[in-house]
Chimera marker file (.cmm) of the C-alpha trace (Angstrom):
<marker_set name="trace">
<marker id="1" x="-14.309" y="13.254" z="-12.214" r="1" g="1" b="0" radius="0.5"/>
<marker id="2" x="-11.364" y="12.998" z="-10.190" r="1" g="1" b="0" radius="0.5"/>
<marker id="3" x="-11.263" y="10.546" z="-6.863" r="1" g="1" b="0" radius="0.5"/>
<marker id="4" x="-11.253" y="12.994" z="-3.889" r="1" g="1" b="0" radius="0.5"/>
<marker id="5" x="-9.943" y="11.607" z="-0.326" r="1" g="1" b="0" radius="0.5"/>
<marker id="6" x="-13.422" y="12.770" z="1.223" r="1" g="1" b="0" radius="0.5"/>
<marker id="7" x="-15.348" y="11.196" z="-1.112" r="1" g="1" b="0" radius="0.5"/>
<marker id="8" x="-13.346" y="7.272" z="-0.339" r="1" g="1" b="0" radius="0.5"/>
<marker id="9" x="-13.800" y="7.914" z="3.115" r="1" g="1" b="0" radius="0.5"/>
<marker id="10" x="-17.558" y="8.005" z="2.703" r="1" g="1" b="0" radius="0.5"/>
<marker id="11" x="-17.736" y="4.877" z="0.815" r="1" g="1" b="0" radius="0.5"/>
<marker id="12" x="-18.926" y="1.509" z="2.804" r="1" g="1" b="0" radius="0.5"/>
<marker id="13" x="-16.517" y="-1.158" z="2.282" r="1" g="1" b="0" radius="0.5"/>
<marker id="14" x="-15.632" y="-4.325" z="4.159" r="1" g="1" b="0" radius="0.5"/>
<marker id="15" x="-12.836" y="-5.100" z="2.061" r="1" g="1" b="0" radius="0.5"/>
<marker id="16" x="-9.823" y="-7.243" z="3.912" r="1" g="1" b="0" radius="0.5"/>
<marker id="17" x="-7.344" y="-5.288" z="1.700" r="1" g="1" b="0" radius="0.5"/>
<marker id="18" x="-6.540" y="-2.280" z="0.008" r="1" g="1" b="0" radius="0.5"/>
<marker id="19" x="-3.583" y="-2.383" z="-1.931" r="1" g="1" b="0" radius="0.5"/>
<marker id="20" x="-2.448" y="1.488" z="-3.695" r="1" g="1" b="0" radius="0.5"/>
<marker id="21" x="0.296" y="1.181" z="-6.012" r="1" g="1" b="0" radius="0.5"/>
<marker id="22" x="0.310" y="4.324" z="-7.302" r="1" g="1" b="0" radius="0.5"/>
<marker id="23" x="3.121" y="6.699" z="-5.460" r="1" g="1" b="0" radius="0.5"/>
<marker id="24" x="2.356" y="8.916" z="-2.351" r="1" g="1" b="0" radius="0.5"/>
<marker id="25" x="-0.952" y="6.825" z="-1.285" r="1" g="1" b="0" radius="0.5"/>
<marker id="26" x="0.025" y="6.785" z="2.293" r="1" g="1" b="0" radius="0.5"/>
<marker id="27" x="1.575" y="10.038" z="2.543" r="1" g="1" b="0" radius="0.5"/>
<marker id="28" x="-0.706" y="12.306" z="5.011" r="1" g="1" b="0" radius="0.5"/>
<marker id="29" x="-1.860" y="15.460" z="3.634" r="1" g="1" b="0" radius="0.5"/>
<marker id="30" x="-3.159" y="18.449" z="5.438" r="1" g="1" b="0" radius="0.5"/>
<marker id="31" x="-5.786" y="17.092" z="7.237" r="1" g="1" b="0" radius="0.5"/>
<marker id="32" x="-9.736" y="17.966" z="5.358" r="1" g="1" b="0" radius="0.5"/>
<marker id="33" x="-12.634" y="18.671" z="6.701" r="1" g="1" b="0" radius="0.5"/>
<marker id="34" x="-13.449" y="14.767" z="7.627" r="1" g="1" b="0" radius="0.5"/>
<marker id="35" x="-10.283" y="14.695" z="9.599" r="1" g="1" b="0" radius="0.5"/>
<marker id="36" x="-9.207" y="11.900" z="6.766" r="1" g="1" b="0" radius="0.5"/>
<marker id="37" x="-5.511" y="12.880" z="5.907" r="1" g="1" b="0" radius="0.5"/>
<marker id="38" x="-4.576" y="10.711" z="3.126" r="1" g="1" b="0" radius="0.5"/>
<marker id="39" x="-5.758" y="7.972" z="0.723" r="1" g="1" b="0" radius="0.5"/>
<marker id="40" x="-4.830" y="4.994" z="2.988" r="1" g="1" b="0" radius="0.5"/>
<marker id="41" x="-6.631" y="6.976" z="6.087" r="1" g="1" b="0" radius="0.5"/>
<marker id="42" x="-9.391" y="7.056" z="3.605" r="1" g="1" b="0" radius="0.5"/>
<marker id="43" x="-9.875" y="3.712" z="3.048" r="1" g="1" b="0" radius="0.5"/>
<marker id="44" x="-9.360" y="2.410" z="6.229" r="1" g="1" b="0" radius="0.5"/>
<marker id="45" x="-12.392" y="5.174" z="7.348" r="1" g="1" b="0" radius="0.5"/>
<marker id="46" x="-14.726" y="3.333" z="4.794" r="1" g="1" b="0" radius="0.5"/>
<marker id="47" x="-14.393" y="0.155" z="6.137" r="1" g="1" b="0" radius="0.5"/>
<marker id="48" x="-11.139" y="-1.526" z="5.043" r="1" g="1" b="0" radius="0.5"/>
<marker id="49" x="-8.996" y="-3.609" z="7.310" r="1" g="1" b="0" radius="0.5"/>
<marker id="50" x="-5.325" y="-3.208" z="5.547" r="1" g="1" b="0" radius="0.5"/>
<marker id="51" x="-4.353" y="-0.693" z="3.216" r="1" g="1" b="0" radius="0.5"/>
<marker id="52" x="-0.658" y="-1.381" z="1.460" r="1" g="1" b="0" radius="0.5"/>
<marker id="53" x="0.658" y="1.826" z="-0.107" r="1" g="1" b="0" radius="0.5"/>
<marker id="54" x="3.755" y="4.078" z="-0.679" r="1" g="1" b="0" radius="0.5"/>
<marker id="55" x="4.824" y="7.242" z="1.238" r="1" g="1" b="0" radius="0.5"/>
<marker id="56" x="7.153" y="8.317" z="-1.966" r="1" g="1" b="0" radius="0.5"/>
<marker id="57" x="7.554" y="8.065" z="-5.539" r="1" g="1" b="0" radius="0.5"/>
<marker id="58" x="7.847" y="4.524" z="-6.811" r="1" g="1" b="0" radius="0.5"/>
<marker id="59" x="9.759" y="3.064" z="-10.055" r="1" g="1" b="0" radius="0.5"/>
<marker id="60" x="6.612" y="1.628" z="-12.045" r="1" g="1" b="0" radius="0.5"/>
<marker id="61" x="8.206" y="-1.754" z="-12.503" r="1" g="1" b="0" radius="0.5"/>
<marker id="62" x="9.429" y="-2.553" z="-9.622" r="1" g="1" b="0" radius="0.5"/>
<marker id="63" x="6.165" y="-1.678" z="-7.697" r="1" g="1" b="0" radius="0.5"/>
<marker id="64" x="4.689" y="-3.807" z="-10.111" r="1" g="1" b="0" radius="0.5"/>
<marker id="65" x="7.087" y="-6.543" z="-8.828" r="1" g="1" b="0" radius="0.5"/>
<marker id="66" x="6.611" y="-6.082" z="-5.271" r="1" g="1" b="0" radius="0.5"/>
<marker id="67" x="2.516" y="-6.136" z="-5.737" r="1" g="1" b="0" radius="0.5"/>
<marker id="68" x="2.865" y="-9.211" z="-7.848" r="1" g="1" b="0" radius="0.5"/>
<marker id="69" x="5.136" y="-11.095" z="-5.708" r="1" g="1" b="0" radius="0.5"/>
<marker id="70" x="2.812" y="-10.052" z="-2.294" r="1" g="1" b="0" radius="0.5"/>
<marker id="71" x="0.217" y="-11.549" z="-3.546" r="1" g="1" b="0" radius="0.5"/>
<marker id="72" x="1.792" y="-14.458" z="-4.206" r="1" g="1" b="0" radius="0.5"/>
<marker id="73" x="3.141" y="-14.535" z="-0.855" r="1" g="1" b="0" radius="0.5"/>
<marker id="74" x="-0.158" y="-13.550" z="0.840" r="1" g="1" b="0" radius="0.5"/>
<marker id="75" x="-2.035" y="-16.314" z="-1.083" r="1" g="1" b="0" radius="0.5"/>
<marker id="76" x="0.228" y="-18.761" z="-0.243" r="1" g="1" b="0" radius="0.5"/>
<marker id="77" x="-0.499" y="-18.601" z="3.511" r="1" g="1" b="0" radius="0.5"/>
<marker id="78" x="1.280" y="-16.161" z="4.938" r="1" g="1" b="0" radius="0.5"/>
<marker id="79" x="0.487" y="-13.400" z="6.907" r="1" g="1" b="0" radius="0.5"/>
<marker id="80" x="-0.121" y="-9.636" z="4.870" r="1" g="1" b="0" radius="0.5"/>
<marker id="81" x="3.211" y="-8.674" z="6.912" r="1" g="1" b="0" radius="0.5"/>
<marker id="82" x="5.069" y="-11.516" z="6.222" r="1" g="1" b="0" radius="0.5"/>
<marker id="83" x="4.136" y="-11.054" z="2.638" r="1" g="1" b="0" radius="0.5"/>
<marker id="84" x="4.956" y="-7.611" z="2.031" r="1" g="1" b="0" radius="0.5"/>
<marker id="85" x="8.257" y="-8.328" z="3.701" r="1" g="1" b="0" radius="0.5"/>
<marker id="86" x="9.119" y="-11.119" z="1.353" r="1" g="1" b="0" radius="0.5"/>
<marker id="87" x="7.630" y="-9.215" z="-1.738" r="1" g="1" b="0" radius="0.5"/>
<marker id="88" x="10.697" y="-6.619" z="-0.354" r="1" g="1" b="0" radius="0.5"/>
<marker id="89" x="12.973" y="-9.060" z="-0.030" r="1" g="1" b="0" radius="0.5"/>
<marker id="90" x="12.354" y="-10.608" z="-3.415" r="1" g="1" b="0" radius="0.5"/>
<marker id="91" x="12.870" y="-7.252" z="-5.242" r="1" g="1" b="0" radius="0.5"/>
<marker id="92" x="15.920" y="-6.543" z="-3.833" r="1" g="1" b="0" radius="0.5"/>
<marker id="93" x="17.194" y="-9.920" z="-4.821" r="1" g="1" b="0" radius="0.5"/>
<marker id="94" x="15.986" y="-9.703" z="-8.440" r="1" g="1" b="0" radius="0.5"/>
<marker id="95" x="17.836" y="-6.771" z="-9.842" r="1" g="1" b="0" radius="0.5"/>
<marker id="96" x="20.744" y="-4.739" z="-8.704" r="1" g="1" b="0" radius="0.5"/>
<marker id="97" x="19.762" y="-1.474" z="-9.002" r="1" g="1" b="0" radius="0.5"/>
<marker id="98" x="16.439" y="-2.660" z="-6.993" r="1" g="1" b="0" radius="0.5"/>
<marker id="99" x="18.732" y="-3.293" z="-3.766" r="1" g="1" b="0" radius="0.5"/>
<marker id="100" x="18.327" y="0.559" z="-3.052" r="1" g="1" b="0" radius="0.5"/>
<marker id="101" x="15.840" y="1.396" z="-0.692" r="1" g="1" b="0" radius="0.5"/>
<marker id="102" x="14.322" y="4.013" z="-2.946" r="1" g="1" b="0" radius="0.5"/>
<marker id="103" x="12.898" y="1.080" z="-4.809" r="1" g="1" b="0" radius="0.5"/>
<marker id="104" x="11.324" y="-1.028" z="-1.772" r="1" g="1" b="0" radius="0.5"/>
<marker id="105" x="11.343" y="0.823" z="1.815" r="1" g="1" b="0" radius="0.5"/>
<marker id="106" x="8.584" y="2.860" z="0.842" r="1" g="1" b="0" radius="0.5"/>
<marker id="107" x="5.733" y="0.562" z="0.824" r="1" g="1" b="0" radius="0.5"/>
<marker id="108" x="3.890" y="0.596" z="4.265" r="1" g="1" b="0" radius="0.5"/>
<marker id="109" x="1.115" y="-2.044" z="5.625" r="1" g="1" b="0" radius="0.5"/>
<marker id="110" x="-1.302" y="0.139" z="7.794" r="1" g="1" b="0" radius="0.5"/>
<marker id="111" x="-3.974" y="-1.855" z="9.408" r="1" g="1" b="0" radius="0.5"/>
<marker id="112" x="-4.937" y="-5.536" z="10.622" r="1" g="1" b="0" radius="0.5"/>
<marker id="113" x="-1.463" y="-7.445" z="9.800" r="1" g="1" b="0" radius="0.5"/>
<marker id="114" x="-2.602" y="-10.511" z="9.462" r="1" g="1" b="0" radius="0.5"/>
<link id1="1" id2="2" r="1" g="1" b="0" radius="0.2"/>
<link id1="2" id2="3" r="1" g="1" b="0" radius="0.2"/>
<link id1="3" id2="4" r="1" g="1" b="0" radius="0.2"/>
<link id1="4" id2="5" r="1" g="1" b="0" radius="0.2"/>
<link id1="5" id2="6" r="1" g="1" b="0" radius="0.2"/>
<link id1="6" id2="7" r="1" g="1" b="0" radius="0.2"/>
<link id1="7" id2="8" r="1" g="1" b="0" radius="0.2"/>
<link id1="8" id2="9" r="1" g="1" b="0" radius="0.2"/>
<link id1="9" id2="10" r="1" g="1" b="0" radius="0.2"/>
<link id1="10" id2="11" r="1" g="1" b="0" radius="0.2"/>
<link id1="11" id2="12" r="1" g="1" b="0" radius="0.2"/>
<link id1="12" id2="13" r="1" g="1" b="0" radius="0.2"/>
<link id1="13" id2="14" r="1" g="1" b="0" radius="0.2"/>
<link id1="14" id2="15" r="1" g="1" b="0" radius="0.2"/>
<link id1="15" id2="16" r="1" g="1" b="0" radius="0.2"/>
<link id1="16" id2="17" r="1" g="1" b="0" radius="0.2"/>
<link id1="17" id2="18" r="1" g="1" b="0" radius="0.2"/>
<link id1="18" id2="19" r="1" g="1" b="0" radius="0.2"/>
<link id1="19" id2="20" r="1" g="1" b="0" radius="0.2"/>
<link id1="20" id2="21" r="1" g="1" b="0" radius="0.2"/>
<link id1="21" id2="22" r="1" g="1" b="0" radius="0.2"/>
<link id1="22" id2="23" r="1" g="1" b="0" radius="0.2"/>
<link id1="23" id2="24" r="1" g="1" b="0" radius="0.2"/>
<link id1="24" id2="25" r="1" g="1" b="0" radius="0.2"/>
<link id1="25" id2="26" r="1" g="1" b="0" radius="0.2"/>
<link id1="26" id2="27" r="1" g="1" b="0" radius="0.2"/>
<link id1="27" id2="28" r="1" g="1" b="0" radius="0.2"/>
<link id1="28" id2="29" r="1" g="1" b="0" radius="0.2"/>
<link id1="29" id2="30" r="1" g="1" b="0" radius="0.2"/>
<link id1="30" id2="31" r="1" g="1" b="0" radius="0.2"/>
<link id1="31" id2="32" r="1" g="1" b="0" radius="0.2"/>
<link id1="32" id2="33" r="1" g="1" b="0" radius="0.2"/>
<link id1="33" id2="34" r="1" g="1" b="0" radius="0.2"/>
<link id1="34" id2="35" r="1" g="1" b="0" radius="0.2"/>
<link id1="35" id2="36" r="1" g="1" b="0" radius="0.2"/>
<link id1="36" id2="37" r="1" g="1" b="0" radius="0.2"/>
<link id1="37" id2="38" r="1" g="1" b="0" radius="0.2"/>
<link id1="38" id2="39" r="1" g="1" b="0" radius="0.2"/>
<link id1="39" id2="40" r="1" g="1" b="0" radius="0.2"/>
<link id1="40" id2="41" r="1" g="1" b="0" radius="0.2"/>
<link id1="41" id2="42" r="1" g="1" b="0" radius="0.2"/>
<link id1="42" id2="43" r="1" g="1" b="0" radius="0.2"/>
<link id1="43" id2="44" r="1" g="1" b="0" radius="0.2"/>
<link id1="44" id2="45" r="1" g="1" b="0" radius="0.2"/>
<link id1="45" id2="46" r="1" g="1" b="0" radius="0.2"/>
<link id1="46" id2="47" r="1" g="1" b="0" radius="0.2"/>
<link id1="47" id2="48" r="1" g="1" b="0" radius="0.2"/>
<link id1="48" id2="49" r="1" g="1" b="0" radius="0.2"/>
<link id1="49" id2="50" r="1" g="1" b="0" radius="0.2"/>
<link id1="50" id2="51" r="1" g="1" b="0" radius="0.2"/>
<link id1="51" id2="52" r="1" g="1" b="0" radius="0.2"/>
<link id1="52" id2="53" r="1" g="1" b="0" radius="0.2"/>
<link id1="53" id2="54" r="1" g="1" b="0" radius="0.2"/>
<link id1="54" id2="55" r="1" g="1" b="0" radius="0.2"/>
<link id1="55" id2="56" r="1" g="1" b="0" radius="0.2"/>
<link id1="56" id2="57" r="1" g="1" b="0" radius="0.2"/>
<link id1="57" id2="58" r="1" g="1" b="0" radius="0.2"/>
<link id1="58" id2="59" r="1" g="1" b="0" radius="0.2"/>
<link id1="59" id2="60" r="1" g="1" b="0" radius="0.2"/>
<link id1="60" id2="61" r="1" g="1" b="0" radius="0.2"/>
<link id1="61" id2="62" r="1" g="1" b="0" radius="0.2"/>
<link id1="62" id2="63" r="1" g="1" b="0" radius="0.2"/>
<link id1="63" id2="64" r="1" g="1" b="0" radius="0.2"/>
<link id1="64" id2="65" r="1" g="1" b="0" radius="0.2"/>
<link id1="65" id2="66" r="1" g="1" b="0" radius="0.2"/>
<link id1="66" id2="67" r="1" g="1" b="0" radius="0.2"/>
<link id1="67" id2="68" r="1" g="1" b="0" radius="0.2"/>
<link id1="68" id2="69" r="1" g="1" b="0" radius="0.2"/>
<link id1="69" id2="70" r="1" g="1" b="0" radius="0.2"/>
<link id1="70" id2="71" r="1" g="1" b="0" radius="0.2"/>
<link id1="71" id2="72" r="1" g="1" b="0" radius="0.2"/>
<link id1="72" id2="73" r="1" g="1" b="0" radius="0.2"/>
<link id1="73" id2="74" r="1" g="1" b="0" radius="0.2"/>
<link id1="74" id2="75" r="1" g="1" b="0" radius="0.2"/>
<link id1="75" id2="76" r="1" g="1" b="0" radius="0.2"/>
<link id1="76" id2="77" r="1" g="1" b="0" radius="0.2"/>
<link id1="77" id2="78" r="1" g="1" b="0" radius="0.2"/>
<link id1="78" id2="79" r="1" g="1" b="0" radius="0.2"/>
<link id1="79" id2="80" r="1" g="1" b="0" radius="0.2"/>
<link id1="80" id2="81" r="1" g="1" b="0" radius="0.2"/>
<link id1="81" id2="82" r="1" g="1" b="0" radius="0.2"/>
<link id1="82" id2="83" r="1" g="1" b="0" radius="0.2"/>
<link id1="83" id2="84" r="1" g="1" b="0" radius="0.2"/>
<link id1="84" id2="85" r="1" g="1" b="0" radius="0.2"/>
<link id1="85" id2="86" r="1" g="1" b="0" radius="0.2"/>
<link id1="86" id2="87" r="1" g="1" b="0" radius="0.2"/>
<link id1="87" id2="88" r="1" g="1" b="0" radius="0.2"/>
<link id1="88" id2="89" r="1" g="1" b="0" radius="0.2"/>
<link id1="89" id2="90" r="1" g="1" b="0" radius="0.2"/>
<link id1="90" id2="91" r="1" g="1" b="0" radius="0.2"/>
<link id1="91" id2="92" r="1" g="1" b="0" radius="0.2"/>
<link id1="92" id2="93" r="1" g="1" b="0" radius="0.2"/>
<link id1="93" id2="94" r="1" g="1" b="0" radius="0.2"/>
<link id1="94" id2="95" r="1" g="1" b="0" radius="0.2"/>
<link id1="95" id2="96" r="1" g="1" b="0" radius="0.2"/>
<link id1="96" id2="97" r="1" g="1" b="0" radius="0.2"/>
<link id1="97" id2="98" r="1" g="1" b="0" radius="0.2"/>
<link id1="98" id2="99" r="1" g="1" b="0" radius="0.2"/>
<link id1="99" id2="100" r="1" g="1" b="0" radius="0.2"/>
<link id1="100" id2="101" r="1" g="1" b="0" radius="0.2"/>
<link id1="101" id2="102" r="1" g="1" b="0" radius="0.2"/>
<link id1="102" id2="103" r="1" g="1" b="0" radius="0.2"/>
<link id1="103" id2="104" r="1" g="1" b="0" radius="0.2"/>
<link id1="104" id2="105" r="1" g="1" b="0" radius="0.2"/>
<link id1="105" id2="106" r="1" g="1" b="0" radius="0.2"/>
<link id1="106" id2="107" r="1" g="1" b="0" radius="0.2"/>
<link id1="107" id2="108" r="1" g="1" b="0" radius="0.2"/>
<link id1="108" id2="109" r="1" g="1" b="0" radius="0.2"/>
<link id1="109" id2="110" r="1" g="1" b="0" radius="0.2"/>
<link id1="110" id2="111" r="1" g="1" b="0" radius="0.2"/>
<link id1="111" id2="112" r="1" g="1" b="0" radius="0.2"/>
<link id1="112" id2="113" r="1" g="1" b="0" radius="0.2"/>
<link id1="113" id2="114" r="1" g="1" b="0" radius="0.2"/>
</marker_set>
């Protein structure tokens, strides 16, 4: 059974973070019957304080990269903002053809930033 955005905003979580990686998680839809429009509204309506997700299509690897590296970031002490920006910032130094902001800009941190 497929996950449906109504049926994540009626979950109960108290999670500090969400993190989507797959593409178009914090794109809005047309707005449902719950008034959720999206994935990352969805979460953040059942309880979560952050949700990180893309508003486009993502190359597999390096989104892979930039979740890998934010955590790193994040557990080292940092802020979730400061993270994601240095997740970001570390992709675009790694590769060459990751400089482009199709590969980075994307990813969005909606919520608490801290």
């Amino acid at each position: 059974m497929p996950i449906t955005i109504q049926a994540v905003s009626r979950l109960n979580l108290q999670a500090e973070l969400v993190y989507l990686s797959c593409c178009n998680a914090a794109r809005r839809l047309s707005t449902t019957g719950s008034g959720v429009s999206g994935f990352a509204d969805a979460f953040l309506t059942a309880g979560a304080r952050t949700v990180i997700a893309s508003t486009n299509w993502v190359e597999d690897e390096a989104s892979a990269f930039i979740a890998e590296r934010f955590y790193e970031h994040w557990f080292s002490g940092v802020s979730k903002a400061e993270a994601l920006r240095a997740a970001q910032q570390d992709l675009r130094a790694a590769r060459g053809q990751w400089e482009h902001p199709s590969c980075w800009a994307f990813f969005r941190l909606i919520g608490d930033e801290g």
